[in-house]
N, C-alpha and C positions, 0 to 999 in steps of 0.2 A: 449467225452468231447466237449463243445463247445468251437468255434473256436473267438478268438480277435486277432485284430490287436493292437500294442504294439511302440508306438512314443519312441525310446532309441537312448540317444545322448550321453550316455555314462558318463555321470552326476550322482552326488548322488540321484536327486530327481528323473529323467527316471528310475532309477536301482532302485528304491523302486516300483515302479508302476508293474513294469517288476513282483519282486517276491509277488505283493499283490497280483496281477492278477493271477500266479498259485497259492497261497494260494486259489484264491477264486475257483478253480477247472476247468481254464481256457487253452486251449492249445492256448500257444502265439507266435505269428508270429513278429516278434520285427523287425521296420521299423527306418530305420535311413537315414540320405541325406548327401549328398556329395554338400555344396550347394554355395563351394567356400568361406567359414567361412576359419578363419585363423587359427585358432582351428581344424587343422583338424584330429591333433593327436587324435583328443577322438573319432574319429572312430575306432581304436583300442582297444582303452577301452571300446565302445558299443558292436565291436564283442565279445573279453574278458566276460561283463556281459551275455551278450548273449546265451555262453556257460555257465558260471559259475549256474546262474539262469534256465536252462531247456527251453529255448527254442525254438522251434519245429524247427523255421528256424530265418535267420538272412536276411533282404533283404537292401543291398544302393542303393537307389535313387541318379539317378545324376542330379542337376538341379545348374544349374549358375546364382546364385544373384547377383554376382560383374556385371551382365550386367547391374542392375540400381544401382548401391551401395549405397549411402544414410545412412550407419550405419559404423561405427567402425569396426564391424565384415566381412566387405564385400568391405572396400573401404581405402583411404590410410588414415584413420583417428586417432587418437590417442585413443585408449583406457582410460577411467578415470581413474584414480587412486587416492586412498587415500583417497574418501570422506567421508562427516562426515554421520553419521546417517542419520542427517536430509535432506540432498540433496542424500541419497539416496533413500527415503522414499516419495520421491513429484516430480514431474515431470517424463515426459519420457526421458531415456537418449541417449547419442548417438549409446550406445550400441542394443538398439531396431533395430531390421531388421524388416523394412514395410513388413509387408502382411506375416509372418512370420509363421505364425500358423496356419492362412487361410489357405495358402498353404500345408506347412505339411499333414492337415487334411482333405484336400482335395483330397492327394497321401493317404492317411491311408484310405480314405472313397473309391477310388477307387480299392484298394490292397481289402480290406474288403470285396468287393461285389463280387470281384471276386473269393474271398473263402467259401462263401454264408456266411459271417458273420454279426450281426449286431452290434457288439462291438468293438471298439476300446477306446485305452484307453492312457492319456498324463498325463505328470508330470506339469500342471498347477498349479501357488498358487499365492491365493490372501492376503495373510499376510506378510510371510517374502520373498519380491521378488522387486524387481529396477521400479516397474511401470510400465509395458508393458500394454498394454491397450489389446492384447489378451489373458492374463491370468484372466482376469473376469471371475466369473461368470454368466454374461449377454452375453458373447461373446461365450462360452461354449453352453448355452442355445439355442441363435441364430442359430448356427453352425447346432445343433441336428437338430430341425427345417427342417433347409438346406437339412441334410441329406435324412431325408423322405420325402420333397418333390422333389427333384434333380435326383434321381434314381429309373431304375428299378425296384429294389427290394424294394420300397417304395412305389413307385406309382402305379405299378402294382400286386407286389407279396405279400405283407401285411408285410413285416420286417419293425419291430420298431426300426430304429435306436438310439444308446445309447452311449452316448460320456462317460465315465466312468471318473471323476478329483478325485480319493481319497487323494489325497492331499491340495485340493483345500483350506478347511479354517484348515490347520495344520501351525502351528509356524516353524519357523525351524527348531527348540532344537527337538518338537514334530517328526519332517519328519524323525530326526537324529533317534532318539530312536527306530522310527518306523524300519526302513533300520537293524537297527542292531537286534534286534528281528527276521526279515524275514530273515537272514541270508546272506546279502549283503555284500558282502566286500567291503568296505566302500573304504577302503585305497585304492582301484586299481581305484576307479571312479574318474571322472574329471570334473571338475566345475570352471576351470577360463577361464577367457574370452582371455588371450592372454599369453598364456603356452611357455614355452621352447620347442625346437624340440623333446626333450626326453620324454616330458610330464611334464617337471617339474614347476607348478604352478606359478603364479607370486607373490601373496600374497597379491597383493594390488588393486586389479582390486575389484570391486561392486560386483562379485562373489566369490571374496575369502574372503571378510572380512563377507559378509553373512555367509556364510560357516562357517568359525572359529566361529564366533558367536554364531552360532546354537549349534554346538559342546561345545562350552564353558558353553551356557546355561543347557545343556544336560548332564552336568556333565561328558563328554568323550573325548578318546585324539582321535584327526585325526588319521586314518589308522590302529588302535585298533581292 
């Protein structure tokens, strides 16, 4: 089986990437970060998917963003709540953590080479998502790029590196439907931005009202 590296943050959209990638006959090495998110319960729920989905290994990265904080998720900032559609749908919010994905996939692309892999693979989407400027598909693109010319195993050894986004243009009702299909337990994933210590969701943060959204569109209950 060839080998992917696998970005799971323990989220419904990570946890769909996770079982698309062994659907597609992938052995997945599922990378998550410890990166001083406030959220850090849904590193339990990454291990959790982890297991649950098949696989191979589970690795956390420890990296500390609250040294430049600059976002919600890393600094004493207030999480949004409550907004409407359309201020969720335009601008970047303060929920974005700079350099966020960059990084990530920068930790996946160096995990990767050192499995001789040249896939990895993230729950990016440019549809139903808050506006992060590194969920493009032009930032995806660049990255690949990166990848082959940046490394080793690019430069010298001929691996075509390949950023894998099957999410990328799905809706979110679509991610939902998908997830549950691939056999995800939906219900144990985590997707708010600023959770109870138990894990228990806030409801009103830009990731939860996504979520219910998508679900609602989708015709399904949460956690079904």
């Amino acid at each position: 089986m060839k080998r992917a590296v696998v970005l799971l943050s323990g989220g419904l959209d990570s946890a769909a990437v996770l079982a698309w990638m062994r659907r597609e006959g992938f052995a997945c090495h599922a990378l998550s970060f410890r990166y001083g998110q406030r959220h850090g319960v849904e590193l339990a729920r990454a291990a959790e998917m982890a297991r649950a989905l098949g696989a191979v290994e589970h690795k956390v990265a420890e990296i500390d963003l609250r040294a430049f904080g600059g976002s919600a998720l890393t600094a004493d900032i207030a999480v949004p709540k409550d907004r409407a559609d359309g201020e969720i749908a335009h601008g970047v919010p303060i929920t974005y953590v700079p350099a966020r994905n960059t990084i990530f996939l920068a930790f996946a692309l160096a995990y990767a080479e050192t499995l001789g892999s040249s896939d990895i693979a993230i729950g990016v989407n440019a549809i139903d998502y808050s506006g992060y400027p590194d969920c493009r598909p032009e930032f995806i693109e660049a990255f690949e790029r990166l990848a082959n010319l940046a490394t080793k195993a690019g430069a010298q050894d001929g691996a075509r590196f390949r950023i894998h986004t099957p999410l990328q243009r799905l809706s979110k009702a679509e991610i939902v439907r998908l997830a549950v299909e691939l056999g995800v337990p939906v219900g144990r994933t985590l997707s708010c931005y600023d959770p109870s210590a138990d894990g228990t969701p806030c409801g009103h943060c830009d990731a939860c009202i996504l979520r219910r959204k998508g679900f609602a569109e989708a015709g399904m209950r949460d956690g079904a």
